[in-house]
FIVO-95973 format. One line per 8 residues: number of its first residue (from 1); their letters; for each residue y, z negated, x of C-alpha. Coordinates in nm, 2 decimals, decimal comma. Example, Ala and Ser with C-alpha at 12.3 -4.5 7.8 and 13.67 -1.06 7.14 Angstrom:
BEGIN
1> AS> -0,45 -0,78 1,23; -0,11 -0,71 1,37
This chain:
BEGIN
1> XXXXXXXX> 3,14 -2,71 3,29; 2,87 -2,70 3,57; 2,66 -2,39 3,52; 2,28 -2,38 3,46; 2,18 -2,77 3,32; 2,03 -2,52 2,99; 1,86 -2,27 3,15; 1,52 -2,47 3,05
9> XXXXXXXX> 1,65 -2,50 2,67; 1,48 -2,16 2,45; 1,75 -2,24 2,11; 1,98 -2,01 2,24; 1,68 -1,73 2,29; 1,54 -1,76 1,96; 1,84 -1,83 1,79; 1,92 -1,44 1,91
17> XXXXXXXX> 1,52 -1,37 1,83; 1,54 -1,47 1,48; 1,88 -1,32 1,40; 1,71 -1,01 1,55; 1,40 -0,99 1,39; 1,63 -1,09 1,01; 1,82 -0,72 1,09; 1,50 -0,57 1,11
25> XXXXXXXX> 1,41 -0,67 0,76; 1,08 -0,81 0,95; 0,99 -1,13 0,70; 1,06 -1,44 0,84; 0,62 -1,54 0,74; 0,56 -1,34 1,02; 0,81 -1,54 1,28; 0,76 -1,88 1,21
33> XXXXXXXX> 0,46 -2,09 1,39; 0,42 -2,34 1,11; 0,47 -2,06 0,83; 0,22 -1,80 0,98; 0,20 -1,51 0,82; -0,16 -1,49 0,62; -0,38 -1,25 0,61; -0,61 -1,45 0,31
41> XXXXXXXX> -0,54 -1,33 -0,04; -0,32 -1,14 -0,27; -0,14 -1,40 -0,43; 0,00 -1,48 -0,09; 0,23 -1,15 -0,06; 0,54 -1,21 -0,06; 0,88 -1,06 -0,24; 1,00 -1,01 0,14
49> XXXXXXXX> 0,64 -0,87 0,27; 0,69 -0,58 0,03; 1,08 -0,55 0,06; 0,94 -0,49 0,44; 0,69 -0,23 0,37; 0,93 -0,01 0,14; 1,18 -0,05 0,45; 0,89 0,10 0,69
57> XXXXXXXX> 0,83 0,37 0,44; 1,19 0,45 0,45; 1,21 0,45 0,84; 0,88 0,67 0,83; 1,06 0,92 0,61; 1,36 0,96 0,81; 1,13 0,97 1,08; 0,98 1,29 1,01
65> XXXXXXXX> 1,31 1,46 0,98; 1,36 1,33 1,32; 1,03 1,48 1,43; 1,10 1,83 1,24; 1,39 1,87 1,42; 1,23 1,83 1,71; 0,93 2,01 1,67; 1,19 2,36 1,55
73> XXXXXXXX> 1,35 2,28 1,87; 1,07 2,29 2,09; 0,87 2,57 1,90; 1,20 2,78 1,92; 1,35 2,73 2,26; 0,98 2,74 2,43; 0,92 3,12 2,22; 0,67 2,99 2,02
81> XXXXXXXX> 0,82 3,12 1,74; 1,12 3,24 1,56; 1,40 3,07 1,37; 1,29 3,26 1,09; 0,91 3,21 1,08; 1,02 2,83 1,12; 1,14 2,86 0,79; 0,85 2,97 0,69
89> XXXXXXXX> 0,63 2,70 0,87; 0,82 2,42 0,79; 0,69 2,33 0,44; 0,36 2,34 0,55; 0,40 2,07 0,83; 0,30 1,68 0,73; 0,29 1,37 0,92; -0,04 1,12 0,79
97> XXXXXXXX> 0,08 0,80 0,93; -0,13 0,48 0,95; -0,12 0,29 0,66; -0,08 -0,12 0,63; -0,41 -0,07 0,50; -0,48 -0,48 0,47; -0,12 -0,50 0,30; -0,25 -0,25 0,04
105> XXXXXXXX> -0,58 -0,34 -0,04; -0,43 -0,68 -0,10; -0,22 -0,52 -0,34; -0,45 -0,32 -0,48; -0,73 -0,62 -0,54; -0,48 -0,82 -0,69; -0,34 -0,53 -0,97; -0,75 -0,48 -1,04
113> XXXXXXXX> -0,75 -0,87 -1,09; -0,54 -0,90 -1,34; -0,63 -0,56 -1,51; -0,95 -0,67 -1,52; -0,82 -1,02 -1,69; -0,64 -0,85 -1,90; -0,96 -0,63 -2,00; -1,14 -0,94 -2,05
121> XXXXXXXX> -0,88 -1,05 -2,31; -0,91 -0,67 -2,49; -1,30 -0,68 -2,46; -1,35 -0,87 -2,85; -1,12 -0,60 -2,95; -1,25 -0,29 -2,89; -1,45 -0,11 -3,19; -1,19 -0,28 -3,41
129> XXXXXXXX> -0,89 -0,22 -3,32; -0,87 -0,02 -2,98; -1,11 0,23 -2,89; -1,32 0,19 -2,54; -1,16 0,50 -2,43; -0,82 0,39 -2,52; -0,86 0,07 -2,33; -0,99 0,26 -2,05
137> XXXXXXXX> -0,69 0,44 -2,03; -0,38 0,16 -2,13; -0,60 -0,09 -1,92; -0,74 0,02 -1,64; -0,57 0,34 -1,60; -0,79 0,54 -1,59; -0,76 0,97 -1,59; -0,97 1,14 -1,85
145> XXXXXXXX> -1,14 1,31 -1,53; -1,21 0,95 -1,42; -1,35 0,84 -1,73; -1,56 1,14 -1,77; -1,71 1,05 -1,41; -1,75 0,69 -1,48; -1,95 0,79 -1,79; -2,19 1,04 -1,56
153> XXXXXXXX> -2,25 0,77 -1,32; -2,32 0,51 -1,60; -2,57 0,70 -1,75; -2,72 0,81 -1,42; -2,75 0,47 -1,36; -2,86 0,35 -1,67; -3,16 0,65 -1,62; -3,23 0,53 -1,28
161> XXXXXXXX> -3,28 0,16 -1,42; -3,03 0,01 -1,13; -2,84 -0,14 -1,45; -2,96 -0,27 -1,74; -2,85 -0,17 -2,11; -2,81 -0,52 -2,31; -2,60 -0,49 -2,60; -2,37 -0,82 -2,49
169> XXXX> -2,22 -0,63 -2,20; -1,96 -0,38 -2,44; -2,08 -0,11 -2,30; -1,96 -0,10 -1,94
């Protein structure tokens, strides 16, 4: 076979690309030109977008073991300190890495969507046979610490006139 008559073909390349970026668990929304990845709503995550993000929060945590040993390397061989105030130090060392903050608040919007849905479907209930506390809690989720602050803030804004108090609204 005479060499080079492919060397302007790219099949072979991103054959090797995509068989790459698959062992990488990287979802194949975010490879393809015609299937870009979107960056729109919710609804639009996929099962393989957050099979990818628990993988990156997997790699983050072995990660930080990596970095600990490190660090207790560096610290000890340098003088720094000793092997045995290391043990000491150790628990109080945490890594705050960046978050896919668009990925979550995705999430995040699309849990409060149907929460509040489903708090839409309870609201003709409440007073008869859940209470608005109780549905606050099952619902919504909230803490009673959260529900006694959303309470303060109601009123206070209830006093302050930015909302109105109309008996239609269920109290909310």
């Amino acid at each position: 076979m005479p060499g080079g008559q492919n060397l302007g073909e790219m099949d072979d390349v991103n054959y090797f690309k995509s068989k790459l970026y698959k062992s990488l668990n990287v979802p194949s929304s975010r490879l393809d030109n015609d299937n870009a990845f979107s960056i729109g709503k919710g609804d639009e995550i996929t099962r393989d977008e957050i099979k990818f993000n628990k993988f990156i929060r997997k790699l983050r945590i072995r990660f930080t073991h990596v970095f600990d040993d490190l660090l207790r390397k560096q610290l000890i061989l340098k003088g720094v300190i000793s092997p045995e105030e290391w043990e000491e130090l150790k628990d109080n060392i945490y890594y705050d890495f960046k978050a896919d903050t668009h990925f979550s608040e995705l999430k995040n919007q699309e849990i409060m969507r149907e929460r509040l849905a489903l708090l839409a479907d309870y609201d003709q209930y409440i007073g008869k046979y859940f209470s608005r506390k109780q549905v606050l809690k099952e619902v919504l989720k909230y803490t009673d610490e959260e529900i006694e602050n959303l309470e303060i803030d109601i009123a206070a804004e209830i006093e302050s006139g930015a909302i109105s108090t109309e008996e239609d609204d269920g109290g909310y």
